[in-house]
N, C-alpha and C positions, 0 to 999 in steps of 0.2 A: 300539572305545569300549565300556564296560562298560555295562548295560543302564542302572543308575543315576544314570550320566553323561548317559546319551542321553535319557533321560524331563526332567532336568530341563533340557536344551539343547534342548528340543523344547518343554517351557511356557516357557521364555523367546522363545522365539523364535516363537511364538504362530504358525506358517506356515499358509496357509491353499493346499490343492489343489484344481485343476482337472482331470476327469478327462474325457475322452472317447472316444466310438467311430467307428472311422470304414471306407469302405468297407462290403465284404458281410460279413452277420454269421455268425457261426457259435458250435456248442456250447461254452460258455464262458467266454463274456464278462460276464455274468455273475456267476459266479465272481470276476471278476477285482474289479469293483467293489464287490461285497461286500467283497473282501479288502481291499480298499482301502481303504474306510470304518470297518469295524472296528478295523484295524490302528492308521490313521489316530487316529482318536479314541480308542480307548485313551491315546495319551500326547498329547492335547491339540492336536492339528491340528485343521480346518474343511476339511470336503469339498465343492467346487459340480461338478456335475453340468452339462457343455455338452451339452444334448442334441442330437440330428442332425448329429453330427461338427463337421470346420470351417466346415458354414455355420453352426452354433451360434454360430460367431465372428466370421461375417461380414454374418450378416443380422440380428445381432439388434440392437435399439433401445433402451439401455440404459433412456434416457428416459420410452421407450412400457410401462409396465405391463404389459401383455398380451404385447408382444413380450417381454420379459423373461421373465412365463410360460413361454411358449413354450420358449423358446431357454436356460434356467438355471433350475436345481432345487438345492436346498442336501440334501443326501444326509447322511442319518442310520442310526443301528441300527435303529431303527421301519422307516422305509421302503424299508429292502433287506435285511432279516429274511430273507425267502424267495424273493426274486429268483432266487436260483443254483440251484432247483426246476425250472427251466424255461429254455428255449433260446430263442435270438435275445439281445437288446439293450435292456434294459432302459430306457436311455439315447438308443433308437433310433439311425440311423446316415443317410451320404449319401455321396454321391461328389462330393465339394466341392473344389476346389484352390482357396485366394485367392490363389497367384502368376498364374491364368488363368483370370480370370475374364470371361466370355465379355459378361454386362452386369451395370452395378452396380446393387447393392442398392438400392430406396427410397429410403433414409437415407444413404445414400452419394453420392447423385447431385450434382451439383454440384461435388464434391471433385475435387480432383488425386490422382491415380498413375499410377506408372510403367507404360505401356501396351510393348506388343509386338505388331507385326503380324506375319503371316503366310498365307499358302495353302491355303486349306482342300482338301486332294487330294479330295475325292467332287465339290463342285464348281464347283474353280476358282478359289471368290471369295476376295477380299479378307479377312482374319479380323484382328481386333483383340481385345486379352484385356490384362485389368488385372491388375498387381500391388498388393491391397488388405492386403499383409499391416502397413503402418501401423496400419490400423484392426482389424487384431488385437490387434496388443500394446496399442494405445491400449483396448481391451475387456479386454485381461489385465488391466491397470493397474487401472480401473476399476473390475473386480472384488475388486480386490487380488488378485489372484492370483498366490503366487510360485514354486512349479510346477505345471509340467502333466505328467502322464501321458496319454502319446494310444497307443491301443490300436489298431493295427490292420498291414496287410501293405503290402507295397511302394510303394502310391501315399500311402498317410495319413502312412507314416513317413519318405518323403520329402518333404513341407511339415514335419515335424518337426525332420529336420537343418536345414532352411532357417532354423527358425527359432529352434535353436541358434545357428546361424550368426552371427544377429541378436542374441546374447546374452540370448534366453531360454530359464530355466532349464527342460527338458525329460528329462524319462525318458519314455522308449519299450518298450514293451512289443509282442510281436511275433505276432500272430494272422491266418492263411490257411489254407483247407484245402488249397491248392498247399504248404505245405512251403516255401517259393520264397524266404526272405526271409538274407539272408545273413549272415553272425556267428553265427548258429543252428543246431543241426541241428534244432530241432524249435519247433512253431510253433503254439498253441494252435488247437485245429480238428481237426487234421489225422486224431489217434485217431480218434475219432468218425466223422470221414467215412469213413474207409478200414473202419471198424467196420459204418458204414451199407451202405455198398458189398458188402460180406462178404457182407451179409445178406442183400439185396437178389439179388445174383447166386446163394443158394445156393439162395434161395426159388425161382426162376425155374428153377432145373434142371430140377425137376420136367414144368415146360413145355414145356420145349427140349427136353428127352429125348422128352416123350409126342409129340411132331409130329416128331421126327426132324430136328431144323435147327441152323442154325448161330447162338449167338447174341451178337449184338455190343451190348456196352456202352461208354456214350459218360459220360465222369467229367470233373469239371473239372480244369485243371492249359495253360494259356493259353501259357504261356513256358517249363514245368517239366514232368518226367512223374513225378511222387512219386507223388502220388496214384494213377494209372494203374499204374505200377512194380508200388507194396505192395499193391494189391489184387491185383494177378495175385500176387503173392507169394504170398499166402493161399488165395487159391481158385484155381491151379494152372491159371490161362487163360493164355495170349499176350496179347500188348501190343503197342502202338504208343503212341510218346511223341517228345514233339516235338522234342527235342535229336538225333534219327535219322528221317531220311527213310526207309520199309524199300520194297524191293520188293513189286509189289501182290499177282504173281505168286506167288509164294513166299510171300509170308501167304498166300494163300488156300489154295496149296496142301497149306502143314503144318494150316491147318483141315481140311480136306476129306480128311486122312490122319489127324488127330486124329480124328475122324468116324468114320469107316472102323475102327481102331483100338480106339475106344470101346466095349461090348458095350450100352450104352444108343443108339449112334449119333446121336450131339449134337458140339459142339464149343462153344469161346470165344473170346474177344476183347475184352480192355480197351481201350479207345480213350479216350488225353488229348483234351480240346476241340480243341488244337491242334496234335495227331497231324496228317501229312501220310506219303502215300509218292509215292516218284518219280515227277515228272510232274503230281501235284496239290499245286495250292496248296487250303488250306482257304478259303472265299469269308465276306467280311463281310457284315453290315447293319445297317442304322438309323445313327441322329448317334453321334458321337464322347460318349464322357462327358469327366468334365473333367481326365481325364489322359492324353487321344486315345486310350482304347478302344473299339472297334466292337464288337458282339456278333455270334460267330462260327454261322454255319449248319454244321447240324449232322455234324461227319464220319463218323457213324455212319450215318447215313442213306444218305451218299454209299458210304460202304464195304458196307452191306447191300446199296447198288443191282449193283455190280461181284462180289458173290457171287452173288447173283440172276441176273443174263447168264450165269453159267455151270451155270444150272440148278439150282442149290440154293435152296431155301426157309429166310429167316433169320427173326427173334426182334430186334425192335431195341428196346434200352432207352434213355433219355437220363436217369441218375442224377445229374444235375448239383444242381438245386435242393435234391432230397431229402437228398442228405447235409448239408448245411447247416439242417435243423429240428431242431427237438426236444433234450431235455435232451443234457446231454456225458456220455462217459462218465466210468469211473475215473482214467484218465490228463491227462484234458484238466482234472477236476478238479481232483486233483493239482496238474499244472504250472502252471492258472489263479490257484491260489489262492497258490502259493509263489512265482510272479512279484508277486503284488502284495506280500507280506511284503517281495520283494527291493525292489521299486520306494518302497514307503517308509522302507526301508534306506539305501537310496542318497540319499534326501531329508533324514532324519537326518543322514546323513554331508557333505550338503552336497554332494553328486556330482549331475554335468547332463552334458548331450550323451553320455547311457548308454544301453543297452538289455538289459533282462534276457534270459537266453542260457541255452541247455546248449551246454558244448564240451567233446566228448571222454566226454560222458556226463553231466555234471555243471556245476551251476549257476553261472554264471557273469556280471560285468557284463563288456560286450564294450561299443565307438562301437555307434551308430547307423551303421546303411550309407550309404554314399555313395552315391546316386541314380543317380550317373553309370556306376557297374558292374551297374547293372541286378540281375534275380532271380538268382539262386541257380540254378543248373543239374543234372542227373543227371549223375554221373562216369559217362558212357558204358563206359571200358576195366571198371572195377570193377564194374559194379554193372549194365549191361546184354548180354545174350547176343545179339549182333548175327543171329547167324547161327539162334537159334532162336527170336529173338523171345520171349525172357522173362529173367527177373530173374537174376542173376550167382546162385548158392546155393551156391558155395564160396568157400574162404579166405575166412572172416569171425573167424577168432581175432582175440583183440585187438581187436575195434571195439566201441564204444558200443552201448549196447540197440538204438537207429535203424539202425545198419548202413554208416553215412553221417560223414563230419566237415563241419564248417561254411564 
């Protein structure tokens, strides 16, 4: 459709979006909703701002003043001018699912929905969780809201299919520093983290080297080893990532030979959150969030304890949080701010149940994932060296910048 077409099929159609973030934040998003607003408003759209993700849409009280405060901001060029200056969420975020909701909101109480019981495994009891997603769309409505852009990775954009499903209009935009999310090779965050990570591990050599030890770093990546993967990429450590159990034996021992080998006598070790090798499972804690995630004890800790018994002195970092602060870089910019261009492209054109994408290197709208296939995985054969414990570094002709297809 010619731009001409589209500016005046966009003031007739006077549409009004709702945009928000959801799950953990990272460098980025930002970006994104700036782009959004801009874009937006140039050819005559109305931006609301749900702030703290989907409970934005489940707790708020449209009625209540204050909660509305709260919970809905009308997003202008004034007030996200210089948002994309700075990291996190400007729009703040949660881990909210309204298919399971564990107890209703205030304002909800009294109401009928669709409940689901089940088994809490930590212990035992009885669990009952509501489907409030009525009282979302009856809040879209309300708003008039007639898309949403919901920004975020695997748990936020699965309530998103849902509620395509539902037949509301939704474009999905796909942001995790796990890399993990599927139709994508690439996933707002991700640069940055694996950038942070870089840094972080090149600074600490200095350390490792001057004490002579081994040092093990612990990166996020829960069900994926991206992250883990492309930082050993860079800074030419070993890995462990959760799609490969490895022997413990044999990691230790290519450190303790890397070591050895070294003339500074140090070695590395990136470890995914949910790295495991044969024999250990990685151990939970604390309650479930609201898409049954436990938060994982630390396998860095556990793997420095088993280099330790054999007499070596380690270096243990846990870079989980840190890659997730502070401004994004060049790439995540980039990608942030030309997903939102696509995302109100696709709203112009009247397209829903999308998710902006690169495949194959390049911009793409792809579905929204299906929930049911879960994250997006490491191609083990391609792209992992089982037997050295690092990143595949040949046969990459013909792939995308990422190294990876969707």
């Amino acid at each position: 459709m010619p731009d001409g077409f589209r500016t005046l099929y966009a003031e007739f159609m006077a549409k009004r979006i709702g945009i928000l973030t959801g799950g953990g934040d990272v460098p980025g998003l930002n970006s994104v909703i700036k782009g959004v607003v801009y874009r937006g408003t140039e050819i005559g759209y109305e931006v609301t701002g749900i702030r703290r993700g989907w409970e934005g849409l489940t707790h708020v009280n449209l009625s209540d003043p204050a909660s509305r405060d709260r919970y809905v901001v009308d997003l202008t060029r004034n007030n996200t001018r210089t948002i994309d200056r700075s990291g996190g969420t400007w729009l703040h975020t949660s881990r909210t699912n309204p298919k399971k909701m564990k107890k209703l909101p205030a304002q909800l109480q009294g109401q009928t929905f669709p409940i689901k019981e089940g088994i809490d495994k930590k212990s035992g009891e009885k669990v009952v969780t509501y489907d409030v997603s009525s009282a979302v769309e009856a809040n879209l409505k309300e708003l008039k809201i007639d898309y949403l852009i919901a920004i975020g990775g695997d748990d936020t954009l699965s309530y998103a299919a849902h509620l395509d499903r539902l037949g509301v209009k939704v474009v999905a935009i796909p942001k995790t520093m796990d890399n993990d999310v599927r139709n994508t090779e690439y996933c707002i965050g991700f640069s940055t983290a694996v950038t942070r990570a870089m840094d972080a591990i090149n600074r600490q050599r200095s350390t490792i080297g001057s004490h002579e030890r081994v040092g093990v770093f612990r990166v996020f990546g829960r069900d994926a080893g991206y992250t883990s993967l492309y930082t050993s990429f860079v800074t030419s450590a070993r890995c462990g990532i959760p799609e490969y159990k490895f022997n413990l034996e044999k990691m230790i021992d290519l450190l303790l030979k890397d070591k050895r080998n070294n003339p500074s006598n140090y070695s590395m070790v990136v470890l995914s959150e949910g790295a495991e090798w044969e024999g250990y499972k990685v151990q939970e804690y604390g309650e479930p969030d609201a898409f049954g995630h436990r938060k994982k004890m630390s396998v860095g800790e556990a793997f420095g304890a088993e280099v330790q018994k054999r007499g070596e002195e380690t270096v243990i970092s846990d870079l989980t949080y840190e890659l997730r602060s502070g401004e994004a870089d060049f790439i995540d910019k980039m990608v942030a701010t030309t997903f939102a261009g696509m995302a109100i492209d696709a709203v112009q054109e009247g397209k829903s149940g999308i998710m902006t994408s690169i495949v194959n290197g390049c911009y793409e709208l792809t579905p929204i994932p299906d929930p049911a296939l879960g994250p997006r995985k490491v191609d083990i054969e391609s792209m992992y060296n089982t037997d050295r414990f690092r990143p595949t570094y040949n046969n990459k002709l013909g792939l995308p910048l990422f190294l990876t297809r969707p």
